[in-house]
MITILUM-185423 format. One line per 2 residues: their letters; for each residue x, y, z of N, C-alpha, C, O. Coordinates in Angstrom, 1 decimal, always signed. Each point is the difference from the previous one (the first is absolute). Example, Ala and Ser with C-alpha at 12.3 -4.5 7.8 and 13.67 -1.06 7.14 Angstrom:
% MITILUM-185423
AS = +13.2/-5.7/+7.8/-0.9/+1.2/+0.0/+0.9/+1.2/+0.0/+1.0/+0.0/+0.7  -1.4/+1.1/-1.4/+0.9/+1.1/+0.0/-0.8/+1.1/+0.8/+0.5/+1.1/+0.1
This chain:
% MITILUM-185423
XX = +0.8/-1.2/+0.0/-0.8/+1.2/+0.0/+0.9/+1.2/+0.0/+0.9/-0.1/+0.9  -0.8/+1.2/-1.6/+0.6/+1.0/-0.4/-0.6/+0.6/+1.3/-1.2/-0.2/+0.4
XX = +2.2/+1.1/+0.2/+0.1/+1.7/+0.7/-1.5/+0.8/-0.4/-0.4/+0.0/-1.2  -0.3/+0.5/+2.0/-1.2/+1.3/-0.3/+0.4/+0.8/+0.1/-0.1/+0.7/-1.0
XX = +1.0/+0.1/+2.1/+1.1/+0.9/+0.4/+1.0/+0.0/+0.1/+0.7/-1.0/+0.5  -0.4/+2.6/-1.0/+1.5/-0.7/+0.6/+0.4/+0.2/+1.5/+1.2/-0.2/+0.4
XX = -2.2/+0.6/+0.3/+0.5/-0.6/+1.4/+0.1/-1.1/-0.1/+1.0/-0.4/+0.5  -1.8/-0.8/-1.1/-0.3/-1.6/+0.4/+1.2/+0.1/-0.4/+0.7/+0.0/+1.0
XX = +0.2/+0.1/-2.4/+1.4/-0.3/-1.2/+0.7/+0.2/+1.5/-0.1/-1.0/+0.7  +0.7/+2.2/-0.1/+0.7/+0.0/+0.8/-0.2/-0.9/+1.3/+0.9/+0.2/+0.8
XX = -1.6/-0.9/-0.6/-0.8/-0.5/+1.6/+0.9/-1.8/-0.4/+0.5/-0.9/+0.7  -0.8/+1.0/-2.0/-0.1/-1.5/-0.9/+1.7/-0.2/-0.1/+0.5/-1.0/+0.2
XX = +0.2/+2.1/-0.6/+1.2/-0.1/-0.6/+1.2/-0.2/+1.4/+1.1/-0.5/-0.1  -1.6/+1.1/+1.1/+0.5/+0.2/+1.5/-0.3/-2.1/+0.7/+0.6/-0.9/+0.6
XX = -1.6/+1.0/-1.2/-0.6/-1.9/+0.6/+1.3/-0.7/-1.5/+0.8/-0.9/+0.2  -1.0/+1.3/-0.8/+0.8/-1.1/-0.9/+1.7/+0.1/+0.6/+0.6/-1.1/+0.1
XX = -0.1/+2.2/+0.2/+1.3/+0.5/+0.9/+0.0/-1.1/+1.0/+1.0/-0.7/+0.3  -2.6/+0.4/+0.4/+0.5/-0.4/+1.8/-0.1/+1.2/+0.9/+0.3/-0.2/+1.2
XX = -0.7/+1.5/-1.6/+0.0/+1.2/+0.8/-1.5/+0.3/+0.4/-0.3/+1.0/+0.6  -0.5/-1.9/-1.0/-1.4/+0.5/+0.8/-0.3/+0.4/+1.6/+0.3/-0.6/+1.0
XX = -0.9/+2.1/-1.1/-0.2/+0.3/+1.2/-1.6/-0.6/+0.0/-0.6/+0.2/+1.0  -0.1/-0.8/-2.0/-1.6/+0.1/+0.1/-0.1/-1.7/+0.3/-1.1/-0.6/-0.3
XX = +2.2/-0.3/+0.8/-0.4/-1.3/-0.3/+0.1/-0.9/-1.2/-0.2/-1.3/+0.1  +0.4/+1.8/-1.3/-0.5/-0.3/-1.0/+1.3/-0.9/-0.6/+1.1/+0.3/-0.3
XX = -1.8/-1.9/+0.0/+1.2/-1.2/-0.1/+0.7/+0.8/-1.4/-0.3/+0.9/-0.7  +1.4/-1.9/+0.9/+1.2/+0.4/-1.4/-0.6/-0.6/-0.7/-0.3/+0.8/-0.9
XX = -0.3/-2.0/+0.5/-0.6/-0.5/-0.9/-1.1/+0.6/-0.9/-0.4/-0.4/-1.2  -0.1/+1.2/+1.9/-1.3/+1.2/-0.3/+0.2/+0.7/-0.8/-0.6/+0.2/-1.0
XX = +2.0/+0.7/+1.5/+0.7/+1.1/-0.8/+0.7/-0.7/-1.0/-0.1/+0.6/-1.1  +0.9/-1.9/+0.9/+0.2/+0.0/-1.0/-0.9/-0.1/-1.4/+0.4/+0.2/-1.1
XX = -1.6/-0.8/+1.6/-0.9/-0.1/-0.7/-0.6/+1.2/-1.1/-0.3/+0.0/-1.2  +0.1/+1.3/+2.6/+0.0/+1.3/-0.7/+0.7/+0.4/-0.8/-0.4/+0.7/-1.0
XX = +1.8/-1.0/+1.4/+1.1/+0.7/-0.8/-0.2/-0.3/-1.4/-0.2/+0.8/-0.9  +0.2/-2.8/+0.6/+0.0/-0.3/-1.1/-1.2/+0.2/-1.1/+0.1/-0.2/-1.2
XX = -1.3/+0.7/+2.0/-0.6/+0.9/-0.6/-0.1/+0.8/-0.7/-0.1/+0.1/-1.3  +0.2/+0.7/+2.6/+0.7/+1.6/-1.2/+1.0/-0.3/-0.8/-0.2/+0.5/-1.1
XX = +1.3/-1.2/+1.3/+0.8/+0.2/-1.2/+0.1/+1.1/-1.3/-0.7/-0.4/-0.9  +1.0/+1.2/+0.8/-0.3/+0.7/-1.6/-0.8/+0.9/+0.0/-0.2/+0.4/-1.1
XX = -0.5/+0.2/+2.1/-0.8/+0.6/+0.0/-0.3/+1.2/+0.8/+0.1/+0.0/+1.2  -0.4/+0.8/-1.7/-0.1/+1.7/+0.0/-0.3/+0.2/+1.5/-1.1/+0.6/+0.0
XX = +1.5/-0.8/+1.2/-0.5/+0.8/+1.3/-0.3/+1.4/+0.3/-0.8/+0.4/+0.8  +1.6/+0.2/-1.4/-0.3/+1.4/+0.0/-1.3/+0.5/-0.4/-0.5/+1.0/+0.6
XX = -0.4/-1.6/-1.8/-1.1/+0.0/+0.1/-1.3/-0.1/+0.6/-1.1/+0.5/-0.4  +1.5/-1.6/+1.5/-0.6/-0.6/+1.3/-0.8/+0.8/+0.5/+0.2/+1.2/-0.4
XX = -0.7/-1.3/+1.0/-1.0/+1.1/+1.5/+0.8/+0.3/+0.9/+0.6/-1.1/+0.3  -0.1/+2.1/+0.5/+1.1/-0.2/+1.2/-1.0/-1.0/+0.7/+0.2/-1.2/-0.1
XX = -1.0/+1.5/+0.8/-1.3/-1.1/+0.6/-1.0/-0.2/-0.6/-0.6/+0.7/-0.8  +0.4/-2.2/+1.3/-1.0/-0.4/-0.5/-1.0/+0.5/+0.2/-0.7/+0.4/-1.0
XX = +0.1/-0.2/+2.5/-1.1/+0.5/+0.3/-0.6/+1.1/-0.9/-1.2/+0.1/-0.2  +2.4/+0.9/-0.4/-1.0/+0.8/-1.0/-1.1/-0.6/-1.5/-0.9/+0.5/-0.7
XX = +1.5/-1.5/+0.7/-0.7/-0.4/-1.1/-0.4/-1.6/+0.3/+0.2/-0.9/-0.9  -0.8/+0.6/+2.6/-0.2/-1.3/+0.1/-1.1/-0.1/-0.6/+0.1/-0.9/-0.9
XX = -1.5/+1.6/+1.0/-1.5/-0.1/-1.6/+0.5/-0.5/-1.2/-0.5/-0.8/-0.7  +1.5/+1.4/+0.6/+0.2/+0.3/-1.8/+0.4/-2.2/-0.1/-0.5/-0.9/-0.5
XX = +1.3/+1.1/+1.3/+0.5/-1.6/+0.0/-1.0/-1.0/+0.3/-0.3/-0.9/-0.8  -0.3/+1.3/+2.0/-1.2/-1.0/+0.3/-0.8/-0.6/-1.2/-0.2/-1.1/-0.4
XX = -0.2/+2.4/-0.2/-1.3/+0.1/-1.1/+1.1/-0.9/-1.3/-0.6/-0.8/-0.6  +1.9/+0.9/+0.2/+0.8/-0.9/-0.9/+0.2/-1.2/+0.4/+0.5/-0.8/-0.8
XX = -1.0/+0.4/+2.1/+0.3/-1.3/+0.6/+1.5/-0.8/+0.8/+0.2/-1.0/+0.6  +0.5/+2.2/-1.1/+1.2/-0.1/+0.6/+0.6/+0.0/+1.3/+1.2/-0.3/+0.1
XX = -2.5/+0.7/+1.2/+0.3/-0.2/+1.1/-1.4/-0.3/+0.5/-1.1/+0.4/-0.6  +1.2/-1.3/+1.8/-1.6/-0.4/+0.5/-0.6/+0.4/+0.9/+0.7/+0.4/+0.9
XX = -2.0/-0.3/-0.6/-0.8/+0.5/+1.2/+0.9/+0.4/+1.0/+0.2/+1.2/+0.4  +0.1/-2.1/+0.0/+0.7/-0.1/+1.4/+0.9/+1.2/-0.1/-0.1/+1.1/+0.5
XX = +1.3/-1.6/-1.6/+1.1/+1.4/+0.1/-0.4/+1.1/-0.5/+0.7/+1.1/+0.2  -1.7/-1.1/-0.8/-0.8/+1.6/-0.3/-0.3/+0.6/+1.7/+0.6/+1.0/+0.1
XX = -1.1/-1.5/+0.8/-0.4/+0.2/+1.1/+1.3/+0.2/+0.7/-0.1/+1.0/+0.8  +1.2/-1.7/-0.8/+1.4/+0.0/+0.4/+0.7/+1.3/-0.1/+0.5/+0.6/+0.9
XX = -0.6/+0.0/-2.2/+0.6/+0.9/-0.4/-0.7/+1.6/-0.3/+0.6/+1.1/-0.1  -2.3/-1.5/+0.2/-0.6/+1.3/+0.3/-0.3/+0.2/+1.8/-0.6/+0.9/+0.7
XX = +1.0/-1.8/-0.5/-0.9/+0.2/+1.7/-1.1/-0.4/+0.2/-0.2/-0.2/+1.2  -0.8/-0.1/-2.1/-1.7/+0.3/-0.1/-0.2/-1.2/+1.0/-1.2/-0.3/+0.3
């Protein structure tokens, strides 16, 4: 599963290091990493939360983390 932000790119790239402050296994991050691969982060969302609707409604994130990441 590819990065939504690039907070997550940076959260994911720190887990693939071994440097997670959030818990998050190395196996996870490397997963992210090999994801992204190749691909444009700079155009990313800095957060997700700004555009968690836009994603929900594309299917790209689910109930739950829609709720995770707006608060609601």
């Amino acid at each position: 599963m590819p990065s939504v932000s690039q907070a997550q790119n940076a959260a994911m790239h720190a887990a693939a290091e071994g440097k997670s402050n959030l818990d998050i296994p190395k196996s996870v991050g490397k997963e992210f990493v090999k994801a992204d691969h190749g691909k444009k982060i700079g155009k990313l969302p800095k957060h997700a939360h700004h555009h968690a609707r836009k994603l929900h409604k594309r299917g790209v994130i689910s109930d739950s983390a829609l709720k995770a990441m707006t608060g609601e």
